[in-house]
C-alpha positions in Angstrom: 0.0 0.0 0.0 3.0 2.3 1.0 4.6 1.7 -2.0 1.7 2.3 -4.4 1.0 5.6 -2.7 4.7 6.6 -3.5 4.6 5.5 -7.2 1.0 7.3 -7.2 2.5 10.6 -5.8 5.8 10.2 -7.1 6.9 11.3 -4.2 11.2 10.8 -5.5 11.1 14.5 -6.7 11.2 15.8 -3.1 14.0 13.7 -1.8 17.0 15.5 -1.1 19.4 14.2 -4.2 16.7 15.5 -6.6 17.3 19.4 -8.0 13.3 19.8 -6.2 14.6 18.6 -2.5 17.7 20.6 -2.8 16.1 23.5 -3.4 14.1 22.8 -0.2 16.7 22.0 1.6 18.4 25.4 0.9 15.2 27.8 1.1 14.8 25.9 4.8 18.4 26.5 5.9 18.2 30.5 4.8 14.8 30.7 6.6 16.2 28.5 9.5 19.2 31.3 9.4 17.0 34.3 9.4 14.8 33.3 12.5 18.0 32.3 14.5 19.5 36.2 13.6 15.8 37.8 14.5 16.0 35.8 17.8 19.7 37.4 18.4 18.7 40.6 17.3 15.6 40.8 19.3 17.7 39.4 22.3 20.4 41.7 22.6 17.6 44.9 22.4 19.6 47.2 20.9 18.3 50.4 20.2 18.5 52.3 17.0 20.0 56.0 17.4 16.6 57.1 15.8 14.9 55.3 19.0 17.3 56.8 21.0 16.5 60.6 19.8 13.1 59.7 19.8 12.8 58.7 23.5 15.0 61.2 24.7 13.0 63.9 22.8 9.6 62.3 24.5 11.5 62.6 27.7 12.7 66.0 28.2 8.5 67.2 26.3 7.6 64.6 29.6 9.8 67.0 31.8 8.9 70.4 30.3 5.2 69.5 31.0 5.6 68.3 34.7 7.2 71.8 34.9 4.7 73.3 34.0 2.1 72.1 35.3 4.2 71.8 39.1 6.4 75.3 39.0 8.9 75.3 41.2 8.4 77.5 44.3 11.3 80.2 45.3 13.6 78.6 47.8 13.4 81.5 49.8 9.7 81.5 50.5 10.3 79.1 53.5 11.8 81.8 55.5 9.5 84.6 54.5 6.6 84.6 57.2 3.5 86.6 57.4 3.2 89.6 59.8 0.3 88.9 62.1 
């Protein structure tokens, strides 16, 4: 039965001596090859310099808003007391 379903599907043009199968073989190992490098790339988080000046440009908008909307008070004003 085995056998019949291989001479029915002629299955010998996907082994790996035929030009079909070697083909396979190499698209597998250069897709094999690029998830291994996404893995590493992904794994060592390295930022892009255009991440970098982006986050540090969200950053300091982050700080100029908390500024404004908490002004500092003069450091002085803790001395100053009201005349009763």
């Amino acid at each position: 039965m085995l056998n019949s379903l291989i001479t029915a599907l002629d299955l010998k043009i996907f082994s790996p001596s035929e030009p079909l199968g070697i083909l396979i073989l190499f698209l597998g190992l250069i897709f094999t090859g690029m998830i291994f490098y996404i893995i590493y790339v992904v794994s060592t988080n390295k930022e892009s310099i255009e991440d970098k000046k982006i986050r540090t440009k969200k950053e300091t908008l982050q700080k100029e808003k908390i500024g404004k909307l908490f002004p500092r008070k003069n450091k002085f004003n803790c001395f100053i007391t009201s005349k009763q």
